[in-house]
C-alpha positions in Angstrom: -14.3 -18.6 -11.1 -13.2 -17.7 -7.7 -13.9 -20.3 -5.0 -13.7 -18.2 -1.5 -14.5 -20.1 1.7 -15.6 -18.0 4.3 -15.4 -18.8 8.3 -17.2 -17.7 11.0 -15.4 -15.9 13.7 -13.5 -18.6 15.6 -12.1 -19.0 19.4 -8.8 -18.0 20.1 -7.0 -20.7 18.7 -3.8 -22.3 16.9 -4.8 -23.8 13.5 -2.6 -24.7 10.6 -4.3 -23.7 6.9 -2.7 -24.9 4.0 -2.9 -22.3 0.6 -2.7 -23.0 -3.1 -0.5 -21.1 -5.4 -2.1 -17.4 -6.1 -4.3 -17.7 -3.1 -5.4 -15.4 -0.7 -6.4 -15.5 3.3 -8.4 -12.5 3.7 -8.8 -11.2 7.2 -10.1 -8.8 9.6 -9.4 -8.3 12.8 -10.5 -5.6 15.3 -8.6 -2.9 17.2 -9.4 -5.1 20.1 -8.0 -8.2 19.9 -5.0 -9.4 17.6 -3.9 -12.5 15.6 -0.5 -13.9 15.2 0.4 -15.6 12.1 3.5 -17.7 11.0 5.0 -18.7 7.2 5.5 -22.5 8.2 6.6 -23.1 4.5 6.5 -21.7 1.1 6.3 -18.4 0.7 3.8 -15.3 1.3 3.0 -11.6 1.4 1.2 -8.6 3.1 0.9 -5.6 0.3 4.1 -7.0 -1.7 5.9 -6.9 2.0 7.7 -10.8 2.1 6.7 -12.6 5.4 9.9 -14.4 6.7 9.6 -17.9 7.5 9.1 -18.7 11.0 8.4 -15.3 12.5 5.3 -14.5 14.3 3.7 -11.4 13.2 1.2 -9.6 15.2 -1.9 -7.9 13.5 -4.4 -5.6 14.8 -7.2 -3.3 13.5 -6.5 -4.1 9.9 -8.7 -6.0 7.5 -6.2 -6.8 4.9 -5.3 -10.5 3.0 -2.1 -12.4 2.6 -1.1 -13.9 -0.8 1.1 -16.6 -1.9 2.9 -17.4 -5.3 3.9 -20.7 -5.0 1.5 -21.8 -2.1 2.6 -21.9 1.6 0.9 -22.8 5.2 0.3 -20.4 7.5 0.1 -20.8 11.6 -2.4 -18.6 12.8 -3.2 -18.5 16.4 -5.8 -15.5 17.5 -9.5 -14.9 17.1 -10.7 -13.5 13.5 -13.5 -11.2 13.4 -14.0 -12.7 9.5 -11.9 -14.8 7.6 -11.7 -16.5 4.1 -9.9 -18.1 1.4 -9.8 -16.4 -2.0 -9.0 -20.2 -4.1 -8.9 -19.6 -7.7 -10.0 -22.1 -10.5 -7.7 -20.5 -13.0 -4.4 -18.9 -11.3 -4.4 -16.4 -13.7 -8.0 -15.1 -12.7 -6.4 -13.1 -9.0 -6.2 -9.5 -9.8 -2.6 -9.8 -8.5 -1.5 -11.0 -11.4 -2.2 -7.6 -13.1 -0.5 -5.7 -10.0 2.8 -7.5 -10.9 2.8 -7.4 -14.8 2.5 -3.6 -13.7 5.2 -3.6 -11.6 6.9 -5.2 -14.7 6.7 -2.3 -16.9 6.8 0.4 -14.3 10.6 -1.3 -13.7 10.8 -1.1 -17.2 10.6 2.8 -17.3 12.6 2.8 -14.2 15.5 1.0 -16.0 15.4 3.3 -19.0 14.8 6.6 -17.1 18.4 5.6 -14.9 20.2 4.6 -18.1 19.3 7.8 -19.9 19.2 10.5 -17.1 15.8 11.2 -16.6 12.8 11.0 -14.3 11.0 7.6 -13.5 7.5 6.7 -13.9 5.0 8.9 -12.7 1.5 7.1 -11.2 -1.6 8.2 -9.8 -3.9 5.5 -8.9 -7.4 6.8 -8.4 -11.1 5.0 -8.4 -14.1 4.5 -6.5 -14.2 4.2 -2.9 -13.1 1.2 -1.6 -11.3 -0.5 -4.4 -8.2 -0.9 -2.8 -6.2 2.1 -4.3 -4.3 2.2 -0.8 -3.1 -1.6 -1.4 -2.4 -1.1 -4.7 0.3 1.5 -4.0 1.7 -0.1 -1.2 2.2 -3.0 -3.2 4.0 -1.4 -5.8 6.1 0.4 -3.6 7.0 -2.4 -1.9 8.0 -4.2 -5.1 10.2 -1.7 -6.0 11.9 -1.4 -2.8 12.5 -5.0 -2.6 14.0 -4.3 -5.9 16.4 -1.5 -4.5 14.1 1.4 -6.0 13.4 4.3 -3.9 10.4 5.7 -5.1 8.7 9.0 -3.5 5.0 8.2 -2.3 2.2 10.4 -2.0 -0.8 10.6 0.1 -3.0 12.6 -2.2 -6.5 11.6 0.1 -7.0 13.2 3.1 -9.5 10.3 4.6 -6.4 8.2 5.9 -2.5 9.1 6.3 0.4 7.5 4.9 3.0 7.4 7.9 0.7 10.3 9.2 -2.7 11.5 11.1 -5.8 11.8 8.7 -6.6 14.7 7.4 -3.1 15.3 6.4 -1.4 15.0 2.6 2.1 13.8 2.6 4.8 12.6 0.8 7.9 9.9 1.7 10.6 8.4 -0.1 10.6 4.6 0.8 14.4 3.3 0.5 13.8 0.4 3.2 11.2 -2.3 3.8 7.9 -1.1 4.8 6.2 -2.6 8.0 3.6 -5.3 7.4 2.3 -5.1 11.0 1.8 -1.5 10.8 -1.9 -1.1 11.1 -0.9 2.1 8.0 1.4 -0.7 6.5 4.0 1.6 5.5 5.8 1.7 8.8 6.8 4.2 11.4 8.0 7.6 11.8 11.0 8.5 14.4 8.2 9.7 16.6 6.7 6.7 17.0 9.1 5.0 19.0 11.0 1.8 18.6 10.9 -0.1 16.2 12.6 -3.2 14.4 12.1 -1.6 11.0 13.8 1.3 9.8 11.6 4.5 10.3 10.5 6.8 7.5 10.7 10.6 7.3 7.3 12.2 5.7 6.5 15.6 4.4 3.3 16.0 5.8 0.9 19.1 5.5 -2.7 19.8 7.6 -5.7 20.1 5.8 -8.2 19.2 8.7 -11.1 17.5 6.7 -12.0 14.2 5.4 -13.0 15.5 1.8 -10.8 17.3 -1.0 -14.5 18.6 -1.6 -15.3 20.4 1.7 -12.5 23.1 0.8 -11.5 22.7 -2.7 -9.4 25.8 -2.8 -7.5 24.5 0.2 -7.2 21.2 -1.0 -5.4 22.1 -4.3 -3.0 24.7 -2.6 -1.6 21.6 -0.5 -1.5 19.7 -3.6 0.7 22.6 -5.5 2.7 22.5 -2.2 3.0 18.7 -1.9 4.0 18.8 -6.0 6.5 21.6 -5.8 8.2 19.7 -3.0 8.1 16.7 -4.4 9.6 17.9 -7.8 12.7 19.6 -5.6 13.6 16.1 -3.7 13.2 14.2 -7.4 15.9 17.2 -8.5 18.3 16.9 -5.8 18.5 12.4 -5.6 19.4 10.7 -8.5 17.8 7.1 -7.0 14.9 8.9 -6.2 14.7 10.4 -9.7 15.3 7.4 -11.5 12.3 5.5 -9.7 9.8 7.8 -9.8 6.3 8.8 -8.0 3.4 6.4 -6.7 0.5 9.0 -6.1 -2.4 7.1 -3.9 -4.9 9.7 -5.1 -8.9 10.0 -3.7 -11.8 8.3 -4.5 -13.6 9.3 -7.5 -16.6 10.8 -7.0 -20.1 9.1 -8.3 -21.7 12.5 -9.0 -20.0 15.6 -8.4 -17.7 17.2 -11.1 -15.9 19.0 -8.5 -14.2 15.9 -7.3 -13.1 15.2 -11.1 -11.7 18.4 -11.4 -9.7 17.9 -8.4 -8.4 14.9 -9.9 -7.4 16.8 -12.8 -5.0 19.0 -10.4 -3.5 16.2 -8.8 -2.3 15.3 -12.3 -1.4 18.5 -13.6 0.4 19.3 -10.4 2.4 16.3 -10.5 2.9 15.9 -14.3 
């Protein structure tokens, strides 16, 4: 069973807590205020991304969590809007442990497709609203980057951009580390200034609405476009090739068969 101790927003503050192996400190914090954490030991992660020892990172307007392996403490010095601690009787209970035995095999394929010439794995991760599809494929990217894949990302849900505005679909080879303090937390494009980690270059196309379902005929010519484009870049770069596609795909809807069907496409499309 999962213990989770939940606090109360607190005053802006420097406190010290201490986190079991395969625990999580979940957090949310508003656009308008921030919170500064430090790795004082162990070891920990945002969405796969490592968090070095000893630096401070800055987060604002995200509601995200921060996992460690082997346990860690973490300096925290800011004002919370919530805050808990995910503490798990059995280690084996945190979802994450799924997330990384998934990783496994994906790197498995990834191995084979290199040592035989073809394409990588191909994944769409789709679901209800709100099950954390978004941090799912962030965390696999980011495992596979730290691992020296390259795989090609794509924004298949208009609601929110990756490296991008909502109400766009795009598409991004990540080579480099992602940005955990990104409030996206994929990282930056070069038009969004400086920054200390390297930028990433999207394909992005404009759809203009939150819904695949408010313009379905719309919605699946981006998706051919997005799919054609993406199949040309997996053509012309073997390390791209060899590592695959991470499709974060839309919601599934709880009535509609229109949403299923454009589901469908996203996997036709992309093979």
């Amino acid at each position: 069973s999962t213990a989770s101790l939940t606090f109360q927003p607190t005053a802006s503050s420097t406190r010290v807590l201490a986190l079991h192996p395969v625990c999580e400190w979940r957090f949310q914090v508003s656009h308008g205020s921030s919170v500064i954490v430090k790795v004082l030991s162990g070891t920990a992660e945002k969405d796969g991304v490592e968090l070095a020892p000893r630096n401070a990172y800055n987060f604002s307007g995200v509601k995200s969590k921060i996992l460690t392996w082997h346990g860690c403490e973490l300096e925290i010095d800011g004002r919370c809007d919530s805050e808990s601690i995910a503490d798990y009787g059995n280690p084996t209970e945190n979802v994450a442990n799924s997330h990384l035995n998934l990783h496994g095999q994906l790197n498995d394929m990834r191995q084979a497709a290199a040592r035989d010439g073809r394409e990588g794995p191909r994944v769409l991760i789709t679901g209800g609203v709100n099950t954390g599809k978004t941090t799912l494929a962030r965390t696999l990217t980011s495992y596979a980057t730290r691992q020296g894949y390259q795989p090609l990302v794509v924004n298949a849900d208009p609601k929110e951009g990756l490296l991008s505005l909502p109400g766009t679909l795009s598409a991004s080879v990540l080579a480099t580390v992602m940005d955990p303090e990104a409030v996206d937390g994929w990282g930056s494009t070069p038009t969004s200034g400086p920054s200390s980690v390297p930028v990433k270059l999207p394909l992005v196309f404009y759809y203009g609405l939150e819904s695949p379902e408010e313009d379905p005929d719309f919605y699946r010519e981006l998706v051919s476009k997005l799919a054609g484009s993406v199949s040309g870049r997996l053509n012309e770069d073997e390390n791209v090739k060899n590592s695959g596609v991470i499709i974060d795909g839309t919601g599934l809807p709880e009535q509609t068969k229109d949403g299923f069907d454009l589901v469908a496409h996203i996997v036709d499309e992309f093979s």
